[in-house]
C-alpha positions as a Markdown table, in Angstrom:
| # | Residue | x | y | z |
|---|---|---|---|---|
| 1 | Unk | -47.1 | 28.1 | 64.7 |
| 2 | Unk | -48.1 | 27.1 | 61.3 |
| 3 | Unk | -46.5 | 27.5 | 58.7 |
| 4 | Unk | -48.4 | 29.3 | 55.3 |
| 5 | Unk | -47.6 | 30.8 | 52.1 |
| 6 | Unk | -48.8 | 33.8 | 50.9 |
| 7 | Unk | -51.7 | 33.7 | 48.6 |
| 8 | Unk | -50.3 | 36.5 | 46.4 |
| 9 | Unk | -46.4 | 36.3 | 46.4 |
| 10 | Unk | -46.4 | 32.9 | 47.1 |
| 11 | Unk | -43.3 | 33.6 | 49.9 |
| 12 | Unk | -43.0 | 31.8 | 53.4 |
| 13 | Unk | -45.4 | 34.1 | 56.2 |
| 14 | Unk | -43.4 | 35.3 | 59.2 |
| 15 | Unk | -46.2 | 35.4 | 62.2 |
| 16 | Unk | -50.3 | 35.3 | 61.4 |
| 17 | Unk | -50.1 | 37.5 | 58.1 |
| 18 | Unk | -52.5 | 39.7 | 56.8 |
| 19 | Unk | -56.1 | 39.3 | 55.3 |
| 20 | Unk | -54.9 | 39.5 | 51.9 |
| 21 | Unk | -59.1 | 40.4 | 50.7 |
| 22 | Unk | -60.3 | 42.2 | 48.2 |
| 23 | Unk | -57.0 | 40.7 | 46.1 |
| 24 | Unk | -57.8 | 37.0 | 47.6 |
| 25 | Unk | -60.8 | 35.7 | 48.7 |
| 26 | Unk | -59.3 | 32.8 | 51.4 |
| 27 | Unk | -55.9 | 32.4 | 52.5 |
| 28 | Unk | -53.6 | 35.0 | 54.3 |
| 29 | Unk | -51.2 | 37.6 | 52.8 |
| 30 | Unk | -47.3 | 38.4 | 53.4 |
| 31 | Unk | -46.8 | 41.8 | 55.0 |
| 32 | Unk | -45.4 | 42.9 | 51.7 |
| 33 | Unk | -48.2 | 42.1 | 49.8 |
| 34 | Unk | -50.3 | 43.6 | 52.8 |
| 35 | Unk | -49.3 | 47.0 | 51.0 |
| 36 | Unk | -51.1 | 46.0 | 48.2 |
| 37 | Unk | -54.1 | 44.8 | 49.5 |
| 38 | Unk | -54.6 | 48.1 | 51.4 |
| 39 | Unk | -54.3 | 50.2 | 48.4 |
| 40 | Unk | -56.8 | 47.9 | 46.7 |
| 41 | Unk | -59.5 | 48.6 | 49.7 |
| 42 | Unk | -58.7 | 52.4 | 49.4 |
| 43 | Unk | -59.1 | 52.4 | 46.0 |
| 44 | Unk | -62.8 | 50.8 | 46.3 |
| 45 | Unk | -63.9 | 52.8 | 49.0 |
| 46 | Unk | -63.0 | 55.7 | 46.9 |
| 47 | Unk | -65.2 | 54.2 | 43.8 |
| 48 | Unk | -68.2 | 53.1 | 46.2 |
| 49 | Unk | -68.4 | 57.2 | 47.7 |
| 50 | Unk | -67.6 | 58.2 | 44.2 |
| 51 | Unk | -69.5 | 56.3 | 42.0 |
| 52 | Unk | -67.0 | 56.1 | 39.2 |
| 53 | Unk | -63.5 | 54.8 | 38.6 |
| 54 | Unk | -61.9 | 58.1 | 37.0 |
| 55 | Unk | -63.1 | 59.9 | 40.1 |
| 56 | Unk | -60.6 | 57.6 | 41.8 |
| 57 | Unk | -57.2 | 59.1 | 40.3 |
C-alpha cells in the first residue's frame, strides 16, 4: 500500500484514509481529521436546508 500524508494534518495515513472534501478539494484525509471534515459537511447541509448561517448554531 502507498504511503500518503494527510492533506490537513499533514501526519502519515494508516490504510486508504478518508475523503477529506469540503476542507480539501484533492488528496485524502487522516481519520482524525475525518472528524472534521464531517462536521464541515453537516454544517453545510444545515446552511443549504436553512438558507442562512445563524440558523446553523
Amino acid at each position: 500500500m502507498e504511503k500518503t500524508k494527510c492533506v490537513i494534518c499533514g501526519k502519515q495515513i494508516t490504510g486508504y484514509g478518508n475523503n477529506p472534501w469540503p476542507l480539501a478539494d484533492s488528496g485524502r484525509c487522516c481519520d482524525n481529521c475525518n472528524g472534521k471534515v464531517i462536521t464541515a459537511r453537516f454544517e453545510r447541509l444545515l446552511l443549504k436546508e436553512t438558507g442562512s448561517a445563524a440558523s446553523a448554531k
